[in-house]
Kinemage of the C-alpha trace (Angstrom):
@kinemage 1
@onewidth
@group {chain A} dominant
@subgroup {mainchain}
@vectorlist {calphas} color= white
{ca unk a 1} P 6.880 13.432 -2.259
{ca unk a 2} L 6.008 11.173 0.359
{ca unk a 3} L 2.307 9.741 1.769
{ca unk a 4} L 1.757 7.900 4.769
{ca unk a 5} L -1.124 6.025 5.999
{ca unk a 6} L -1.923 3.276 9.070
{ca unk a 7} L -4.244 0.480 8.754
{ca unk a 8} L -5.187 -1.260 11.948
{ca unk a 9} L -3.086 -4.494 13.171
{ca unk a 10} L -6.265 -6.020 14.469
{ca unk a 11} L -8.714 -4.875 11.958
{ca unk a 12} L -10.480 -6.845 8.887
{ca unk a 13} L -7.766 -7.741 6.429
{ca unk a 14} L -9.582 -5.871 3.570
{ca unk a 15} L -8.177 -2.901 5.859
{ca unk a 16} L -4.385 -3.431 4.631
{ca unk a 17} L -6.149 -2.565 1.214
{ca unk a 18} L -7.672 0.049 1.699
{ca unk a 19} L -5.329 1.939 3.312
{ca unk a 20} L -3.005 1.010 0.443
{ca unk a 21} L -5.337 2.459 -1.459
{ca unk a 22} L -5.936 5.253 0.246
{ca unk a 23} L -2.214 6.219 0.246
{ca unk a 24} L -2.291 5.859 -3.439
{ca unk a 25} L -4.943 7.925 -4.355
{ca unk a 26} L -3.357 10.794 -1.799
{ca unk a 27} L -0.209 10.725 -3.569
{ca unk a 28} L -1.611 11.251 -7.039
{ca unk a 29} L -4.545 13.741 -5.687
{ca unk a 30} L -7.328 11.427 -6.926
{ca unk a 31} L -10.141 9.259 -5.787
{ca unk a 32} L -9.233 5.643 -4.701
{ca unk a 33} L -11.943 4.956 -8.131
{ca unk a 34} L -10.009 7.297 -10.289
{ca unk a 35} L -6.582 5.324 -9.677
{ca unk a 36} L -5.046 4.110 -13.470
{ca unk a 37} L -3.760 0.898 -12.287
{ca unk a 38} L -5.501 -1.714 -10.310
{ca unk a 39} L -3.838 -2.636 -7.544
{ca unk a 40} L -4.087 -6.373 -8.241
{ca unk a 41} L -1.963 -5.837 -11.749
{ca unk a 42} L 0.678 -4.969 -9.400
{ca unk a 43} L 0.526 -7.549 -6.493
{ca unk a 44} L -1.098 -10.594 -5.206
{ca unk a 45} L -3.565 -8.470 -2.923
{ca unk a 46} L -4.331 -11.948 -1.559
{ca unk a 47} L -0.631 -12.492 -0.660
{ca unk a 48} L -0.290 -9.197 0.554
{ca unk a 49} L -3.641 -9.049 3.342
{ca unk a 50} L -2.367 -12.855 4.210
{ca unk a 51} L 1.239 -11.480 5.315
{ca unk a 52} L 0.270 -8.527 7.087
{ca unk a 53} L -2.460 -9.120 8.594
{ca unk a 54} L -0.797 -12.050 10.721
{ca unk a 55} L 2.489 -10.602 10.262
{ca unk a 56} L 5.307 -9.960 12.672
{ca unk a 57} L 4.926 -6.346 13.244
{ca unk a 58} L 8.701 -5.787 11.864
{ca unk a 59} L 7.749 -7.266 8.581
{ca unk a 60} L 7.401 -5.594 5.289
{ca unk a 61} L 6.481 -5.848 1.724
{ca unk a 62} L 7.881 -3.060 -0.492
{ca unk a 63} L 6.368 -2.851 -4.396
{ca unk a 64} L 6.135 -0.752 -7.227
{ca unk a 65} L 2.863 1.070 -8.525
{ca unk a 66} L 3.377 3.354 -11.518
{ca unk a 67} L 5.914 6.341 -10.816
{ca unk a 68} L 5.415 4.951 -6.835
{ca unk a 69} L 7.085 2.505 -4.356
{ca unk a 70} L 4.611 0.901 -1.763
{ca unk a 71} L 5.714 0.453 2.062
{ca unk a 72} L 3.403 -1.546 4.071
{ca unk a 73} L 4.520 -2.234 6.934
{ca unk a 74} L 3.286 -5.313 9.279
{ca unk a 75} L 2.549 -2.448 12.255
{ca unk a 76} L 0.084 -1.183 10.355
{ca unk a 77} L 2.058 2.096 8.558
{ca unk a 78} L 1.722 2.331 4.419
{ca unk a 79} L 4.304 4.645 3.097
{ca unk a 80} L 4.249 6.161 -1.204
{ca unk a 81} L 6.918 7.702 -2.744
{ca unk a 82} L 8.081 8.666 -5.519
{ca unk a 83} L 10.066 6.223 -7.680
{ca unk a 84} L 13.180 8.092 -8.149
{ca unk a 85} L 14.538 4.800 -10.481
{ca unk a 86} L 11.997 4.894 -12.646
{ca unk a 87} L 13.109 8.301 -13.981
């Protein structure tokens, strides 16, 4: 299974976030509020708004949330998918 989701380049950073968020919650078919895990367990959410939000657009930061891998791309694209190592 696969989600993808597109924050805005020139938005807020809280944006890159959300829309992490947002892909999250798609993936497992739940509210962004009903998610397990906070996201912040999982990464520096600091780290992550500071290098996308002024990032090169061909940057990336790949990370692992429960059964998923993260994609979020510095063009503003968020990719989930299953963790097929985890299994």
């Amino acid at each position: 299974m696969r989600t993808q989701a597109r924050f805005s380049t020139e938005g807020h950073p809280d944006e890159i976030l959300h829309t992490v968020l947002t892909a999250l919650s798609a993936a497992e078919n739940v509210g962004v509020a009903s998610l397990d895990l906070p996201l912040f367990d999982v990464i520096d959410s600091g780290a992550l708004e500071q290098l996308l939000g002024n990032a090169d657009r061909r940057i990336s930061v790949t990370f692992p949330y429960e059964q998923w891998v993260v994609k979020a791309h510095g063009d503003g694209a968020v990719e989930v998918r299953e963790n097929t190592e985890t299994r």
